[in-house]
C-alpha positions in Angstrom: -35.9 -43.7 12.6 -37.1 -40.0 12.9 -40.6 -40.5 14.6 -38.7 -42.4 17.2 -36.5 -39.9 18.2 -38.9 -36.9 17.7 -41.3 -39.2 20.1 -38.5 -39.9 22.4 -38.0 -35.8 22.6 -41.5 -35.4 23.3 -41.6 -37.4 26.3 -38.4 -35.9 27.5 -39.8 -32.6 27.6 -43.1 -34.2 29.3 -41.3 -35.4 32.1 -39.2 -32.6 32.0 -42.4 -30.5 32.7 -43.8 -32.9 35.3 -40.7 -32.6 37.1 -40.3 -29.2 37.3 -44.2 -28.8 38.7 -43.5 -31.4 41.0 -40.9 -29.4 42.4 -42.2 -26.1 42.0 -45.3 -27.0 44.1 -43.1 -29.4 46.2 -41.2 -26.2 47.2 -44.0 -23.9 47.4 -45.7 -26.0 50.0 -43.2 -26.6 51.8 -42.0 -22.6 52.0 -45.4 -21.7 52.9 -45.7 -24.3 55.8 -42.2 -23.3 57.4 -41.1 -19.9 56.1 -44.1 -17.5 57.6 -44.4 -19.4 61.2 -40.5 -19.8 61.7 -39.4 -16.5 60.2 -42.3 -14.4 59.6 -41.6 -14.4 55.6 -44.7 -13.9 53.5 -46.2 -16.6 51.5 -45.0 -17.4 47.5 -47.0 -18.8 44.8 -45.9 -21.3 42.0 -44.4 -19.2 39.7 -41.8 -17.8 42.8 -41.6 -21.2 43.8 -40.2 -21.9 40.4 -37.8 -19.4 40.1 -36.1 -20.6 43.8 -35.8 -24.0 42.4 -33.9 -22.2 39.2 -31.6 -20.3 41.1 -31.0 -23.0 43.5 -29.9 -25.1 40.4 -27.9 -22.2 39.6 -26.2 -21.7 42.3 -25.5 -25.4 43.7 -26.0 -27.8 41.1 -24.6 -26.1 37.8 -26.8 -27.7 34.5 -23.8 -30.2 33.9 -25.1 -34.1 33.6 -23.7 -36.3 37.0 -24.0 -39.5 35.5 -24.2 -39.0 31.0 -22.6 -40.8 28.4 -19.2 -38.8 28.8 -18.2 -41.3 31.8 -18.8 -44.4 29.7 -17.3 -42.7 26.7 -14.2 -42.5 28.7 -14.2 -46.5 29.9 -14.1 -47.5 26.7 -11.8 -45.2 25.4 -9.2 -46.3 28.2 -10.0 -49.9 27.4 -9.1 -49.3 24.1 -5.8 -47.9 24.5 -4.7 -50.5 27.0 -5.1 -52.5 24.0 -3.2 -50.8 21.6 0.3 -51.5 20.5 2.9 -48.6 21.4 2.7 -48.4 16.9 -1.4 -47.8 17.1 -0.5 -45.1 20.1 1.5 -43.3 18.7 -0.2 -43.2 15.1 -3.5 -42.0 17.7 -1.5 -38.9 19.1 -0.1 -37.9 15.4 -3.9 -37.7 14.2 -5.1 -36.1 17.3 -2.2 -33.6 16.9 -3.7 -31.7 13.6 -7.3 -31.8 15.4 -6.6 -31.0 19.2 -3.6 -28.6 18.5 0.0 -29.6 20.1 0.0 -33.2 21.2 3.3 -34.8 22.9 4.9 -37.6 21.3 7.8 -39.1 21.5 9.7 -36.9 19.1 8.8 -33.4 21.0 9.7 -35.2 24.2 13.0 -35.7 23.3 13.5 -31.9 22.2 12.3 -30.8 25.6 
């Protein structure tokens, strides 16, 4: 099971790599066909192209994953707890409350 995952890591970072020229030169080409003629701005190679498209990642799109395994994570989580009895619920919050610090549960509900 290891060579699988050390050979799906490999191609991540390949595509990763390819992506990131493609952009880089995407950028660069298209700065040095607009930016000098419309503003006057001087001409940037691949390695400035690079560092816009970093800093415009930065700054607009943060490094957080739009579409990952947290959204589906959370379906099935809320699926699951539609199907619990109030007993399973409450037995849930009682073993999240050592892990996750204070949990409400019925009993500190009726204190407040």
């Amino acid at each position: 099971m290891r060579p699988n995952r050390i050979l799906r890591g490999l191609k991540f970072v390949a595509i990763a790599a390819v992506a990131f020229s493609a952009f880089s030169f995407l950028i660069m080409h298209l700065w040095n066909w607009l930016m000098p003629g419309l503003f006057g701005l001087h001409f940037i190679g691949f390695w400035q192209a690079a560092g816009i498209l970093f800093l415009s990642k930065i700054l607009f799109g943060g490094f957080r994953p739009r579409f990952g395994p947290g959204r589906f994570w959370r379906r099935r989580m809320m699926e699951r707890w539609e199907q619990m009895s109030p007993e399973e619920r409450q037995k849930f919050r009682e073993g999240l409350g050592g892990r996750c610090g204070h949990v409400r549960t019925a009993a500190t509900e009726q204190k407040a």
